[in-house]
N, C-alpha and C positions, 0 to 999 in steps of 0.2 A: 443565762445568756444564750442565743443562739446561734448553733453551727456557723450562721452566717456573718455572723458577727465575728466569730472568731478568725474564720477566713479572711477575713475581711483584714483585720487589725494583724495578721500574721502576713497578708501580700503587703501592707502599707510599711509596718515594722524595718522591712530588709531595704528601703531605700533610700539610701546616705548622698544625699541632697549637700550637693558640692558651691552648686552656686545657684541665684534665682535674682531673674529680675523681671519688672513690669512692663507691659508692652500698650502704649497708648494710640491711638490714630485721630485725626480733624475730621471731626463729624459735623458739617452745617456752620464753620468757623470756630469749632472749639473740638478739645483734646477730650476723649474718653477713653478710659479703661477697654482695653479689646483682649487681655490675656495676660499669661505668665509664662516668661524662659522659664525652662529650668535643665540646669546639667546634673545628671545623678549618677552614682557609680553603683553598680549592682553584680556583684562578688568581683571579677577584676578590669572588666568592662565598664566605659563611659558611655551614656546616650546623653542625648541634647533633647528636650521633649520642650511639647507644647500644652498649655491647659487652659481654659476658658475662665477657670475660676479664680479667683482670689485669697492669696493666702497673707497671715498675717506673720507668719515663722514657717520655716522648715519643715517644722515638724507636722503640720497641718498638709503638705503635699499626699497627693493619693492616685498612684496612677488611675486607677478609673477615670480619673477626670480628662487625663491625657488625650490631645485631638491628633498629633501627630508624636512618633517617638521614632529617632536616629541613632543608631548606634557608631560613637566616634572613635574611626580607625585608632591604633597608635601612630601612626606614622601622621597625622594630622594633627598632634602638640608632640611627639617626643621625636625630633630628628635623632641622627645617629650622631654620636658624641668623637667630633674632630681631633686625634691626638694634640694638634697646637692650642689646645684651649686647654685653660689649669682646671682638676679639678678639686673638688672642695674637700675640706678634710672632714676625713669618717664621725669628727667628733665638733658639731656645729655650738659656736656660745649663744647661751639662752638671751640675749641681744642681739643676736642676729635676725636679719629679716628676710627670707623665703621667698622672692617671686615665683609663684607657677603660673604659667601660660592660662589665662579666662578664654573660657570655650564656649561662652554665651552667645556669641555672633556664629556659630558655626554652619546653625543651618542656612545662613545666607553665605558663607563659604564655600559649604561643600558643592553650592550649586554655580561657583564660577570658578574662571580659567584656571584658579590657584590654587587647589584644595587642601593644600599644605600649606597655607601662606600663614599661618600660624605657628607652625615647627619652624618656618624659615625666618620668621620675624623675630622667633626665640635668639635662633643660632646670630642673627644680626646684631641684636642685641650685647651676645656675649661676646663678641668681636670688640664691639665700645668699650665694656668693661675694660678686656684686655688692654686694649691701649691706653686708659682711662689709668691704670695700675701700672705703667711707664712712667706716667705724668701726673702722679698725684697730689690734690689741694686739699686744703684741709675744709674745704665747703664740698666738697664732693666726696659721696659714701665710696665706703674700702668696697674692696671686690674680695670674693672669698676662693670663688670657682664657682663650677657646677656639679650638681650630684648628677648623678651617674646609675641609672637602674638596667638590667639586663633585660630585654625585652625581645628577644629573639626567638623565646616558646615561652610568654607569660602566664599559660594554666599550665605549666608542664605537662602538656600533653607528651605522650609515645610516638613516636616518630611517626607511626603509619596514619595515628589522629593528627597528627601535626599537618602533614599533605596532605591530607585529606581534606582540612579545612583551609587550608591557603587558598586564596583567589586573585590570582596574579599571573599576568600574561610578562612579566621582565626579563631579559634576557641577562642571564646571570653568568655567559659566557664567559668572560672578561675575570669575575669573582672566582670560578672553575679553574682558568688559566694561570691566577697568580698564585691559587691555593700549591698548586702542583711546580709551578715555578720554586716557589720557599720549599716542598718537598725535594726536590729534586736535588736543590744547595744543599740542605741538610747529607742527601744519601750523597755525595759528592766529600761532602767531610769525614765518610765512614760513619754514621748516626740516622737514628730511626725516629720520629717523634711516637709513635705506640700508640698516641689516643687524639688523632684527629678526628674530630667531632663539630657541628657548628660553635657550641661554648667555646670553645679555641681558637675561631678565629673572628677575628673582630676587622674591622674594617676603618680605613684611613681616606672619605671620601668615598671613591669607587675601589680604591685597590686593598686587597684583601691580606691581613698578618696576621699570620699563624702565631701563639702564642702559648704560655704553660710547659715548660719543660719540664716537669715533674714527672715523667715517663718514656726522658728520651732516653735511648743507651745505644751504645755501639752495636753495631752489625755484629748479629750473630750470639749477644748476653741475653741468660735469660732473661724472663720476663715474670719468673716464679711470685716475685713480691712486689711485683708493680701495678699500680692501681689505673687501669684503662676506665673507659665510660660504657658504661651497660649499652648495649642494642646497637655499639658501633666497633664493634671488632670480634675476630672469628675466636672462640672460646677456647678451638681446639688450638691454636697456636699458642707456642708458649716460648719463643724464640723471639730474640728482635731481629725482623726482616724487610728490607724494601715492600714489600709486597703489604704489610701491617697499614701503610700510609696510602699507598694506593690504591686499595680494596675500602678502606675508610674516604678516601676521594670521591669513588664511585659511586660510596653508598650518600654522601651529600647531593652530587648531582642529581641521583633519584628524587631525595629527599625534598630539593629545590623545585620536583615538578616535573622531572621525566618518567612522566608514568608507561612509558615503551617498555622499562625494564622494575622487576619486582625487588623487592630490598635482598640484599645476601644473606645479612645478620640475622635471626629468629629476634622474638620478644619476650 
């Protein structure tokens, strides 16, 4: 077999073909074949691709043939998950049945007013449920929740890769101000949380809760056997102090995209 064959069958190999549909247009009064959607996932990224060709399975896709390829945000099928909505439990029965968001219309999404209008149609969605689960018939499927994936650094990159690839002009003021507000009640109680980090705080909407108390302690206890988050607190401290939480603040803001100032933390 030749080198090129093998390259060939090793670029084709790695892509896990999510969904695929046919794309026909009226040619002279009648309908022909013009292409194929296809949304494919390739290591933890989605694209939404176009191909001239014809496939009879999945397994027959090959990017070469691709005439255009889009890679699809997360924030364009996975909104942020609303505290008032249930979510599902960690252990699903093998009858149950899984809607995820179809990302097939995407490239004509992304190119109008709403380009989330697929994550928003999700969370709509889950709204029905909910109330649907108030008022239950017995003609109408149970509601389970939602699963729930973390997606706030999905290749777990290091922080300084992580902004480095963000491209976002949002103003996350507002997200900065509530963080420090919940710090600030906390050091008001005499307590320190020790390991604010983005993983800790999760977001209610636009307002931002800190969460994870598994390393809070009183003003002033060590901190000798307490498990903080690598790259976001000073190593040399080994005290619980106001300053633990607010120096971890700073270094989010950076993190968020104020590149005026450089990280505290090493890596």
């Amino acid at each position: 077999m030749a080198l090129y064959d093998i390259l060939c069958m090793a670029a084709k190999s790695y892509i896990d073909v999510l969904e695929m549909n046919e794309v026909f247009e009226e040619v002279d009064g009648r309908f022909d074949f013009s292409g194929t959607l296809i949304v494919y996932q390739v290591n933890s990224e989605l694209h939404h691709a176009f191909s001239k060709a014809r496939y009879s399975s999945p397994s027959e896709v090959n990017a070469k043939h691709f005439r255009s390829d889009i890679r699809i945000p997360v924030s364009a099928y996975n909104p942020l998950f609303p505290f008032n909505l249930t979510r599902a439990p960690d252990s699903i029965p093998n009858d149950a049945f899984i809607k995820r968001p179809r990302l097939i219309s995407y490239d004509r999404i992304c190119e109008g007013p709403q380009s989330n209008l697929i994550a928003e149609s999700l969370l709509r969605e889950a709204y029905v449920c909910e109330l649907l689960t108030e008022h239950m018939h017995p003609n109408i499927a149970s509601y389970l929740g939602c699963q729930v994936s973390n997606e706030v650094n999905p290749n777990n990159f290091m922080k300084r890769k992580s902004r480095a690839m963000r491209q976002t002009t949002k103003d996350y003021s507002n997200v900065i101000a509530g963080i420090e507000s919940g710090i600030r009640h906390l050091h008001s109680l005499g307590l320190v949380h020790n390991d604010i980090n983005p993983s800790n705080i999760m977001l209610d909407g636009d307002q931002a809760v800190i969460i994870d108390f598994g390393s809070c302690r009183p003003v002033g206890e060590s901190l000798q056997d307490v498990g903080r988050t690598y790259e976001w607190y000073d190593e040399k401290v080994e005290q619980s102090i106001p300053e633990n939480d607010l120096s971890a603040l700073e270094e989010i803001r950076i993190w968020l995209g104020d590149k005026s100032h450089e990280f505290q933390f090493s890596e």
